[in-house]
PAFIZA-904578 format. One line per 3 residues: for each residue y, x, z of C-alpha. Coordinates in nm, 4 decimals. Layout:
Y/X/Z ~ ...
END
This chain:
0.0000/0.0000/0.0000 ~ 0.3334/0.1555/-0.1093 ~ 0.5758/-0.1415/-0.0045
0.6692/-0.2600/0.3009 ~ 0.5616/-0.6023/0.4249 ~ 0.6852/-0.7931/0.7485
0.5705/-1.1090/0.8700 ~ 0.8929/-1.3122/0.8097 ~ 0.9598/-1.6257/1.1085
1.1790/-1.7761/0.8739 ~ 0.8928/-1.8543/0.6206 ~ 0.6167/-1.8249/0.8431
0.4296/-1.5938/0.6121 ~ 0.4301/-1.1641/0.5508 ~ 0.6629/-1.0963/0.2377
0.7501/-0.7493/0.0730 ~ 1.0787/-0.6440/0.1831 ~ 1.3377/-0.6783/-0.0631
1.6533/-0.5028/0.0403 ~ 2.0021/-0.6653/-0.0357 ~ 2.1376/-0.3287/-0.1075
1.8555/-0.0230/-0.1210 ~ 2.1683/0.1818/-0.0491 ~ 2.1720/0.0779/0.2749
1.9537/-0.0868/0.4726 ~ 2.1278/-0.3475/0.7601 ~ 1.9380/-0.4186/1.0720
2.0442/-0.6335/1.3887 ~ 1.8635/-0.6618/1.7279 ~ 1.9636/-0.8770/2.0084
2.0582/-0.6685/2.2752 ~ 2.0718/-0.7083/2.6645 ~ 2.2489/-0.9059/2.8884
2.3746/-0.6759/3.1226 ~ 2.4043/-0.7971/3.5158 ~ 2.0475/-0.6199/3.6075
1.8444/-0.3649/3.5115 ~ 1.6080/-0.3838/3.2158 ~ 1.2243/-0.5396/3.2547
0.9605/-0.4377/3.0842 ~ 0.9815/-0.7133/2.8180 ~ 1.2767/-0.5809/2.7271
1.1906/-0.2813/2.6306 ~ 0.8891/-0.3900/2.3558 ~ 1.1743/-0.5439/2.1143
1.3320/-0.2190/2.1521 ~ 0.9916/0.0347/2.1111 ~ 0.8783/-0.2042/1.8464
1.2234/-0.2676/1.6323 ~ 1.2981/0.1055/1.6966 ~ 0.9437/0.2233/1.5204
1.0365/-0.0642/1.2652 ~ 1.4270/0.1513/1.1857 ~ 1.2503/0.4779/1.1721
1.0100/0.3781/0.8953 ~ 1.3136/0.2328/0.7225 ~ 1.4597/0.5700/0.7368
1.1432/0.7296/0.5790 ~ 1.2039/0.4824/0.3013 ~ 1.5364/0.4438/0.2215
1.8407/0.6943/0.2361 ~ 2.0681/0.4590/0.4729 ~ 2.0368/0.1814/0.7344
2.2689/0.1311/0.9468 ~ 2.1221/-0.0145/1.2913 ~ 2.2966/-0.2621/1.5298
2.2423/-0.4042/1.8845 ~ 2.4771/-0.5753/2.0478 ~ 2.5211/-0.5843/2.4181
2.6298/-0.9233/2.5661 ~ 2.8844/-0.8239/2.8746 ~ 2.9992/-1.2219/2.8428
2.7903/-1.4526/3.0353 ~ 2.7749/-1.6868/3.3395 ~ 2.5460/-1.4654/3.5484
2.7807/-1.1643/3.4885 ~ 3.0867/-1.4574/3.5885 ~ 2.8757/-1.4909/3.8978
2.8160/-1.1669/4.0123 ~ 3.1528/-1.1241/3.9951 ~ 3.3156/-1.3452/4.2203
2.9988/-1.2877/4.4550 ~ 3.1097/-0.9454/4.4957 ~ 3.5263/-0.9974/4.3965
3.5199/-0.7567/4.1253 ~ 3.5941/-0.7830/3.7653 ~ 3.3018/-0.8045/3.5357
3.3615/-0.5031/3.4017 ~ 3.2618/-0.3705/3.7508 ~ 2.9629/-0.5635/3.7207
2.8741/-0.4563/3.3836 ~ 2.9512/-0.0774/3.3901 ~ 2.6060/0.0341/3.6087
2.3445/-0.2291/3.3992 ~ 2.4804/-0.0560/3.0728 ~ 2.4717/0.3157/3.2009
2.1166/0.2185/3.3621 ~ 1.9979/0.0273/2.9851 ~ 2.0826/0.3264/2.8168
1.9178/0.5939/3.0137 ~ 1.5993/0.3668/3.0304 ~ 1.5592/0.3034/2.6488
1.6075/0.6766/2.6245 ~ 1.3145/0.7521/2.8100 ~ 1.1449/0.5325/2.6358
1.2527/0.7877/2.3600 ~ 1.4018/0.5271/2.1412 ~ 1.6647/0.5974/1.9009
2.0445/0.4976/2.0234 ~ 2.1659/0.2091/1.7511 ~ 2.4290/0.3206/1.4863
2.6475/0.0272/1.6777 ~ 2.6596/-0.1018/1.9887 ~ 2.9857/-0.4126/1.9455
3.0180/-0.5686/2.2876 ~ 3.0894/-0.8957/2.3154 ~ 3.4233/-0.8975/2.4722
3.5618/-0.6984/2.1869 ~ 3.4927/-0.9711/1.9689 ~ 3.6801/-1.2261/2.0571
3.9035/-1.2615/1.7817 ~ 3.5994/-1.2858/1.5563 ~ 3.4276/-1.5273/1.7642
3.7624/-1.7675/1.7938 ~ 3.7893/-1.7481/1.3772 ~ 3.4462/-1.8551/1.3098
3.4531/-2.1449/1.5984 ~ 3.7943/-2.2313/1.3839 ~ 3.6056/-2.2239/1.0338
3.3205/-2.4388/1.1869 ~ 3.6046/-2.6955/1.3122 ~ 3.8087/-2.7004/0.9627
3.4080/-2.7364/0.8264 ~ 3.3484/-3.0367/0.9978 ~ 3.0655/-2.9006/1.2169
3.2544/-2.8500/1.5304 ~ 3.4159/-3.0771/1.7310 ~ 3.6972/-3.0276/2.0755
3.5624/-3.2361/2.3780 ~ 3.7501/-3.1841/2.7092 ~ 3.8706/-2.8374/2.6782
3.5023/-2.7119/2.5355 ~ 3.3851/-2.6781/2.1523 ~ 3.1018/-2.7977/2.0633
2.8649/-2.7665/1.7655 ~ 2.7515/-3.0553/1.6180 ~ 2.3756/-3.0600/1.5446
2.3755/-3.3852/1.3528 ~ 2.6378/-3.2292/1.0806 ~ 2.3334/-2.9620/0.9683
2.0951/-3.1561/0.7805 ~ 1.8507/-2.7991/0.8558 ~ 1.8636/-2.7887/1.2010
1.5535/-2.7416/1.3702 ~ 1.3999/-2.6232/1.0480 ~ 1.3710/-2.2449/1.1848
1.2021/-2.3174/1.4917 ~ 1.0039/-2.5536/1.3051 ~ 1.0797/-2.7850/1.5772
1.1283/-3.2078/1.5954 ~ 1.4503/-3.3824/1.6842 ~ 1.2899/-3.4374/2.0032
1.1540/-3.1477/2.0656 ~ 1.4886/-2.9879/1.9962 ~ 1.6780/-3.2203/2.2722
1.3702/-3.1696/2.5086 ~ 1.3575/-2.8276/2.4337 ~ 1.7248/-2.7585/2.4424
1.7741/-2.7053/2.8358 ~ 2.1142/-2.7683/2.7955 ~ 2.3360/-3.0377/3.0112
2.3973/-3.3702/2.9203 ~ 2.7407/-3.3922/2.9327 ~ 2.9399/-3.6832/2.8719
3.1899/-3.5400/2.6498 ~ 2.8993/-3.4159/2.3976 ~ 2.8355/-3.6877/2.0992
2.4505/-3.6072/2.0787 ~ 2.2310/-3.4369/2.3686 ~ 2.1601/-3.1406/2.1481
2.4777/-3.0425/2.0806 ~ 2.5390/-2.6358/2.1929 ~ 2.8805/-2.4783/2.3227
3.0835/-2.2821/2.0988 ~ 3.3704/-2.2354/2.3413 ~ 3.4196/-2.3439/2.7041
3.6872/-2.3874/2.9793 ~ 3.7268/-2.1026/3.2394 ~ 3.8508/-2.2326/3.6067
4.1451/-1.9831/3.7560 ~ 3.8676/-1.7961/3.9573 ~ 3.6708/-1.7055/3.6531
3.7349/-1.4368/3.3676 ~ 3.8502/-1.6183/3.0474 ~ 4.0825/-1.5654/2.6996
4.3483/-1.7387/2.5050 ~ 4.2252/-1.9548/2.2929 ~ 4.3355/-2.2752/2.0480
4.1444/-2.4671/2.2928 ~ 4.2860/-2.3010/2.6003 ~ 4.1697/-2.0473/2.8362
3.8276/-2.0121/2.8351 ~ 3.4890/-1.8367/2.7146 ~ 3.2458/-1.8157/2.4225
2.8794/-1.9381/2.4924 ~ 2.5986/-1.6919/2.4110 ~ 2.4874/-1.7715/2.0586
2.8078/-1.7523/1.8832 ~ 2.8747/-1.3977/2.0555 ~ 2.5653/-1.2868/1.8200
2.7014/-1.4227/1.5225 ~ 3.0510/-1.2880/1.5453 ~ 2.9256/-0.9435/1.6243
2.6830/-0.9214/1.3562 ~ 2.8982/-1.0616/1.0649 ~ 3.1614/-0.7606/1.1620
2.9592/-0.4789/1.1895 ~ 2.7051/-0.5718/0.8711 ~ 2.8464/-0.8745/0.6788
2.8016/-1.2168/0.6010 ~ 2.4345/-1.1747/0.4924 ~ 2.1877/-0.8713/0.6023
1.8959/-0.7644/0.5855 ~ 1.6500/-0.8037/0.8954 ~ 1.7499/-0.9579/1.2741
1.4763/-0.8795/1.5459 ~ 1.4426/-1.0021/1.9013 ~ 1.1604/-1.1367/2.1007
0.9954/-1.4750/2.0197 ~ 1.1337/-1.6010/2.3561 ~ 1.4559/-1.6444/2.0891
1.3428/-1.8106/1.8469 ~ 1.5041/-2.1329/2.0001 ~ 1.7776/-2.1989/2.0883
1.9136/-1.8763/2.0500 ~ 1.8603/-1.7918/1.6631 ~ 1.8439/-2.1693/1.5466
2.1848/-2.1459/1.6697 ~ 2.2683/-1.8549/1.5101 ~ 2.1901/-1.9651/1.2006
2.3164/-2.2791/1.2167 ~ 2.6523/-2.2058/1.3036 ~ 2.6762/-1.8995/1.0788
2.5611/-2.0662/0.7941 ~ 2.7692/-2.3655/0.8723 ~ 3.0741/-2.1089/0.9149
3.0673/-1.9816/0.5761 ~ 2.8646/-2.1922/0.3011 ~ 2.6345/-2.0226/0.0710
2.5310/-1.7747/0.3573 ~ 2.2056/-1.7029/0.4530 ~ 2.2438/-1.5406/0.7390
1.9486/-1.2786/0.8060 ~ 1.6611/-1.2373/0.5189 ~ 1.4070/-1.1595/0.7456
1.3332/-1.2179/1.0753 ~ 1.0982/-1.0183/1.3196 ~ 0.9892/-1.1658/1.6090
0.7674/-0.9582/1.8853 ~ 0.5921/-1.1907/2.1131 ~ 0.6090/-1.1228/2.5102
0.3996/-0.9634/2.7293 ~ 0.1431/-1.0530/3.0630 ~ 0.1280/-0.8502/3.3605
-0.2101/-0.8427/3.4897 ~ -0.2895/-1.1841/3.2608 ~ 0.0514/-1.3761/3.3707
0.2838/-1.5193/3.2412 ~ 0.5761/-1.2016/3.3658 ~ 0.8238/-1.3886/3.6465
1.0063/-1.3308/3.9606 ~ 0.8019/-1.6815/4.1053 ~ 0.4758/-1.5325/4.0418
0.5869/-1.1704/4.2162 ~ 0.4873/-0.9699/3.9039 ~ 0.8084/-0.9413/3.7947
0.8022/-0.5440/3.6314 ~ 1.1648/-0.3875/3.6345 ~ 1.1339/-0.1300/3.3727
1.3269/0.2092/3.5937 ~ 0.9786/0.0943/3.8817 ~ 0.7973/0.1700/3.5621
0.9047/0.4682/3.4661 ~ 0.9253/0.5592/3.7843 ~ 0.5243/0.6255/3.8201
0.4625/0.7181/3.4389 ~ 0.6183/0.9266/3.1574 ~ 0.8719/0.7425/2.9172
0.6245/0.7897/2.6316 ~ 0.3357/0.6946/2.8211 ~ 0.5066/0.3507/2.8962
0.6383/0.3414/2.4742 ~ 0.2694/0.4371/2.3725 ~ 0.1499/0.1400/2.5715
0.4073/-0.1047/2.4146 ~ 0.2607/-0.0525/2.0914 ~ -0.1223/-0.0561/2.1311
-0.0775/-0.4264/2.0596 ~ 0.0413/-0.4908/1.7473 ~ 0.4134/-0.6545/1.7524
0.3015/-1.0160/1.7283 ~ 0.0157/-1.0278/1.9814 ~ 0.0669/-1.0623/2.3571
0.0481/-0.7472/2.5371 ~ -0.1020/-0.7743/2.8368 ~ 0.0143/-0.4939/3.0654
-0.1556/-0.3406/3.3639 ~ -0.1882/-0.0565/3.5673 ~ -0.4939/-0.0021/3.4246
-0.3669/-0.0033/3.0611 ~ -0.0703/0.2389/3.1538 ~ -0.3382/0.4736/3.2668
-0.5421/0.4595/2.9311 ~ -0.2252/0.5023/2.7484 ~ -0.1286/0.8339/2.9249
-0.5175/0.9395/2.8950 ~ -0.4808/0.8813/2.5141 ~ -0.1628/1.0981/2.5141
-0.3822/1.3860/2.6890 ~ -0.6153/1.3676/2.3890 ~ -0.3281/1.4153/2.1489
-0.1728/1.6810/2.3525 ~ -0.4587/1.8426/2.3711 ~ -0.5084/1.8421/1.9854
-0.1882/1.9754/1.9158 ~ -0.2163/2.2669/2.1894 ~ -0.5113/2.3772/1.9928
-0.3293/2.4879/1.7542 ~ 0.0026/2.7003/1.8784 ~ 0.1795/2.7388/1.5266
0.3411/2.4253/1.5812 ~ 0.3867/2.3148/1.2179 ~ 0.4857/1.9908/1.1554
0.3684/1.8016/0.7593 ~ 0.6945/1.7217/0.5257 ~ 0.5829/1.4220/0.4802
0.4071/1.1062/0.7190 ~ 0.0213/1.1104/0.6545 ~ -0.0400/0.7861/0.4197
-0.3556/0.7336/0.6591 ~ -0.0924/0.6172/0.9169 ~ 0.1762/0.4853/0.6986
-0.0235/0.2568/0.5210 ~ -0.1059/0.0220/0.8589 ~ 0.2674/0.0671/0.9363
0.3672/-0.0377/0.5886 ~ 0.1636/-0.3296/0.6587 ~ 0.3958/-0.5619/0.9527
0.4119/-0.2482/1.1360 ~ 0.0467/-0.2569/1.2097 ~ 0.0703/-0.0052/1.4682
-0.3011/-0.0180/1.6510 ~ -0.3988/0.0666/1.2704 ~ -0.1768/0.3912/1.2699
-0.3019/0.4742/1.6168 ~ -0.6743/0.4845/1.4818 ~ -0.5661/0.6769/1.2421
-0.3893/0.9520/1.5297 ~ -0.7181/0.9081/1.6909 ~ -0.8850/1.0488/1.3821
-0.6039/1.2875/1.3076 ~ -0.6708/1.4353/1.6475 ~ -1.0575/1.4395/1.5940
-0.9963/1.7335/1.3141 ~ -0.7336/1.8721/1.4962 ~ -0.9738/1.9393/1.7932
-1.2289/2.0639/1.5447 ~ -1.0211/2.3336/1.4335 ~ -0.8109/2.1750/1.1287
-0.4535/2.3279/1.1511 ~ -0.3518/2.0825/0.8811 ~ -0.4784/1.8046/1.0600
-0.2565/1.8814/1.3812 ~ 0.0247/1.9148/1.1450 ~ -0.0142/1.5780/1.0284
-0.0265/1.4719/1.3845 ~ 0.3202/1.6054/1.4515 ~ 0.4571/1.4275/1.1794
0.3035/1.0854/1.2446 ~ 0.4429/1.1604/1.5726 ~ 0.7953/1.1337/1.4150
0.7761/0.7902/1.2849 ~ 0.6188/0.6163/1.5885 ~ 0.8652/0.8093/1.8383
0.5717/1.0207/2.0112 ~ 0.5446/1.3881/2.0555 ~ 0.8419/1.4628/2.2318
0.7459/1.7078/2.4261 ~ 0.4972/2.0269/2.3808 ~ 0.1849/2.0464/2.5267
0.3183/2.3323/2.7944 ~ 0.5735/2.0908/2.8908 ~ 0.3322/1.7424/2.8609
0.0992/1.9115/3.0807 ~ 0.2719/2.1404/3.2862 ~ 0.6285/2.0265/3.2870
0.6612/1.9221/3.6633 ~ 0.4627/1.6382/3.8804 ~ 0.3031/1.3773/3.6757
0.4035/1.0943/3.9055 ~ 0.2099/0.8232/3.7776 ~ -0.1133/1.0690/3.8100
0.0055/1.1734/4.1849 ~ 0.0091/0.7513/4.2342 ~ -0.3032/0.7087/4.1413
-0.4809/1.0245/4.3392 ~ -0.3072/0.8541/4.6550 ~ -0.4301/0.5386/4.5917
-0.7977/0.6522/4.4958 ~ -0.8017/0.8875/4.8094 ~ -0.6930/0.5838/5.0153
-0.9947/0.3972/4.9156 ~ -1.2393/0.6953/4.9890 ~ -1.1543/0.7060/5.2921
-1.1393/0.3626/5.3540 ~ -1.5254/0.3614/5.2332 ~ -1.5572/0.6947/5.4711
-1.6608/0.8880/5.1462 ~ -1.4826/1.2450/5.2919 ~ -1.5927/1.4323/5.0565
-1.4330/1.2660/4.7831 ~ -1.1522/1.2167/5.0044 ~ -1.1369/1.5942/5.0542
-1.1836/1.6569/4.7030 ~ -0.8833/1.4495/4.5624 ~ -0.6663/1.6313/4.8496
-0.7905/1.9505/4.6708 ~ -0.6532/1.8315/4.3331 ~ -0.2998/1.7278/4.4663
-0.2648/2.0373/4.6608 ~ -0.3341/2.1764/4.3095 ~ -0.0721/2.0552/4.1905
0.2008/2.2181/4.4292 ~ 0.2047/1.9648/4.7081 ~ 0.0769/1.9327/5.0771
-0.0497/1.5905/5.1895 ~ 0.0047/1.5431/5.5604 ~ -0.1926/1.2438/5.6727
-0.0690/1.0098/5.9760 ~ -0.2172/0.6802/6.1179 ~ -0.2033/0.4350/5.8255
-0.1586/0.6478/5.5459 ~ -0.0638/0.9693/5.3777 ~ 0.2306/1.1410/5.2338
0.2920/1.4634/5.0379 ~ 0.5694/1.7517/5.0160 ~ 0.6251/2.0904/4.7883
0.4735/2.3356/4.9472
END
């Protein structure tokens, strides 16, 4: 296969990818809402749209990569006047904190990052088009868009009338003509941050921030808009409906790629059911790639189901590769990306085909093929792995995650009264340049 194909929501079916302009490829991902840190689901649209841009770079000479980051938004208005700060305040760490996460999840920083509240001149002229359109109506200080005025809407989400209403989890106000009907704009109280508007002081809602931002930064139509499915509605039905709307004859986005979410342990991930996985705790007990390796053992539009378990195969299967390319010390990397693994990417990024095809890469770099560990390296490039050398994998410092398990596996020897294996993981900490000093209860270590 020598063209790329990607399994387009929009149509519900895989499709080559034709670019608008081969010039220059335009990509948008919805970004994060920053009043927390990132969780793990987060991070799979980014490891998965990220492998997605740098095969687009293999293939074409430009594309320019967007993700917005959405610093408007009723939790960050709440936060705010929680702690009597601006939202700025509020803002400022989650960013910082987004940004050195995604980087250890070695994925590439976008070509532009628009924030939201330096868009609000484009958001006001589009909510203005959509009024002068007819699609947009002024209702007690908010703007509203008018679902009944798009004869397509629902079509994306392939959803019913009343599944849309039912579906919407929006409020019934009185001042909206139909249930379904989304906020465009909406009143800010003295105590809250807001801008000038037509329609007075107030703020945009969360879809049409997406719209504005992308239109400026990439134009009217573009190529490919990602995000996780969890979007799908209302978020991107929205989108589309007001951009279209906005400016006739637009199609918004060609293609769009949807990752589904993950499981924790078989769950459904939420702060309710206490598996709730912030994404720093994560990294906290495993390297970046071992976490970014996991994220795309399952291809892009299965569930992942993540677990401690799976985290530690994913860092055993980065050992084997490491170990492959330490065999050979040359370090040489292949020009180009071994078709045995860009043929399953090429194919809706079919990335548990490209790492059966590292697997076997690694077989005949084990058994002494130079070339083969070559090609390694260079696979390596387009699925964002290989970051470090083997000296530094190996040896570069305490493997936490490793460290967590010994504990954990010592702690159940010797809850079992099985000493000697007890004594024997102690052994392989203290190998590692610590002491373990036990104490009623538990254990802890130091450097020696």
């Amino acid at each position: 296969m020598t063209q790329l194909t990607l399994y387009n929501t929009r149509t519900r079916r895989k499709e080559v990818f034709t670019p608008l302009d081969p010039a220059n490829i335009r990509a948008y991902l919805c970004g994060p809402t920053v009043y927390d840190r990132a969780h793990l689901g987060n991070a799979r649209n980014v490891v998965i749209f990220d492998i997605l841009i740098r095969l687009l770079r293999r293939l074409y000479p430009r594309v320019t990569y967007v993700r917005n980051i959405t610093d408007i938004d009723d939790k960050i208005n709440t936060r705010a006047k929680e702690r009597g700060v601006s939202i700025e305040q509020v803002t400022e760490g989650p960013i910082r904190w987004y940004h050195e996460d995604m980087a250890a999840l070695h994925a590439l920083p976008p070509d532009l990052e628009p924030r939201a509240t330096d868009h609000l001149p484009e958001i006001i002229a589009i909510i203005e088009k959509l009024i002068a359109n007819g699609h947009a109506y002024v209702a007690e200080g908010h703007v509203l868009f008018a679902v009944a005025s798009n004869p397509d809407y629902g079509k994306f989400s392939g959803r019913s009338p009343d599944e849309l209403i039912a579906g919407a989890r929006v409020d019934v106000a009185p001042y909206k003509r139909d249930a379904g009907d989304f906020v465009l704009w909406k009143p800010s109280s003295p105590d809250l941050p807001g801008w000038e508007s037509p329609w007075g002081r107030g703020r945009p809602g969360w879809h049409i921030e997406c719209s504005a931002m992308s239109r400026k930064h990439l134009g009217q139509d573009f190529d490919i808009h990602g995000g996780g499915d969890d979007l799908i509605f209302p978020h991107h039905e929205n989108e589309i409906a007001q951009s279209c709307c906005a400016f006739p004859g637009s199609h918004f986005a060609n293609i769009w790629v949807h990752n589904r979410m993950l499981l924790v342990n078989g769950e459904k991930m939420s702060k309710s059911l206490g598996n709730f996985l912030v994404l720093h705790d994560v990294l906290e007990k495993a390297p970046g790639e071992a976490v970014r390796f996991l994220l795309m053992r399952s291809h892009y539009r299965s569930t992942l189901d993540f677990s401690d378990a799976g985290l530690k195969e994913a860092k055993a299967e980065l050992d084997r590769f490491y170990r492959a390319l330490e065999k050979h010390k040359d370090g040489a990397t292949s020009p180009e990306i071994p078709q045995s693994v860009m043929t399953p990417l090429l194919d809706d990024l079919n990335t548990p085909g490209a790492i059966a095809a590292l697997h076997a890469l690694a077989d005949a770099a084990l058994a002494g093929e130079a070339r083969a560990a070559a090609d390694l390296r260079a696979a390596g490039q387009v699925l964002g792995l290989f970051n470090a050398t083997p000296d530094e994998w190996f040896r570069g410092g305490i493997d936490q995650y490793k460290l967590d398990m010994l504990l954990s596996d010592r702690a159940a020897a010797k809850q079992r009264k099985d000493y000697t294996e007890a004594d024997r993981i102690r052994a392989e900490i203290e190998a590692m340049g610590l002491i373990v000093e036990d104490f009623p209860g538990g254990s802890s270590v130091r450097l020696k």
